[in-house]
C-alpha positions in Angstrom: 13.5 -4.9 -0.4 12.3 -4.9 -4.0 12.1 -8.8 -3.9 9.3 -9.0 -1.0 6.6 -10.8 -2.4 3.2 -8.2 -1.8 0.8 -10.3 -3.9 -0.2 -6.8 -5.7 0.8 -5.0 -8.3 3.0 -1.8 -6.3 3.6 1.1 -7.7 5.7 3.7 -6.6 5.0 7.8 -5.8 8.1 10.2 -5.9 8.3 13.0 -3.0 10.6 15.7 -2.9 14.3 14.9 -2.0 14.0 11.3 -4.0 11.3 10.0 -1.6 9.9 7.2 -3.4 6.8 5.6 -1.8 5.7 2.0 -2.3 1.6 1.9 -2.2 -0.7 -0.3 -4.0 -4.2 0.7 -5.2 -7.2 -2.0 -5.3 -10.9 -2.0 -5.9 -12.4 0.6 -7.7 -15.7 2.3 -5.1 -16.8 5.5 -5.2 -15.3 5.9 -1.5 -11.4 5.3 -0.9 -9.9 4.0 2.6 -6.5 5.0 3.0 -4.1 2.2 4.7 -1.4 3.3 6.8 0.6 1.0 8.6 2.3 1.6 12.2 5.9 0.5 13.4 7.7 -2.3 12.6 5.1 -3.2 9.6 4.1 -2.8 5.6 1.5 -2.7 3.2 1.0 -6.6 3.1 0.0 -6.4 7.0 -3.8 -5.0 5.3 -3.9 -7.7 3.3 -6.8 -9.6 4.5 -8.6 -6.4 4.7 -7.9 -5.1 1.3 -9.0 -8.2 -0.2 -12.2 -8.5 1.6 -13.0 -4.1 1.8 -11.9 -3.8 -2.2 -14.8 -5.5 -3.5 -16.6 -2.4 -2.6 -14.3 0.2 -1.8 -10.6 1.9 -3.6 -8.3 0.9 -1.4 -5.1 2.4 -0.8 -2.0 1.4 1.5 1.2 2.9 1.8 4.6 1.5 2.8 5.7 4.6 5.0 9.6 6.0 4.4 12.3 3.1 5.2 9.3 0.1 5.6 8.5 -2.6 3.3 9.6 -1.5 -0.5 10.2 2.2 0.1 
């Protein structure tokens, strides 16, 4: 699903057994909130969150194993 359109810059983490994770990383606070979506969803599900919560926080959110673009 590499042409879903996230509205971030993704990048991509590599597990063991050729995992790759799709996660995006915004804002740049000294704390970090970690996004994880549930069942049936993906990263751009946070969006409204991430856009508001990254003015003052990192914010990370991860497209979990078969979701989204991993």
């Amino acid at each position: 699903m590499k042409d879903l359109d996230y509205g971030y810059n993704v990048k991509y983490a590599e597990l063991p057994n050729n995992v790759k994770i799709a996660y995006v990383d915004e804002g740049k606070g000294k704390e970090t909130i970690l996004f994880i979506h549930g069942l049936g969803s993906y990263i751009p599900a946070w969006k409204k969150n991430i856009d508001e919560l990254s003015k003052k926080y990192r914010c990370i959110a991860i497209d979990l194993p078969g979701y989204g673009k991993s």
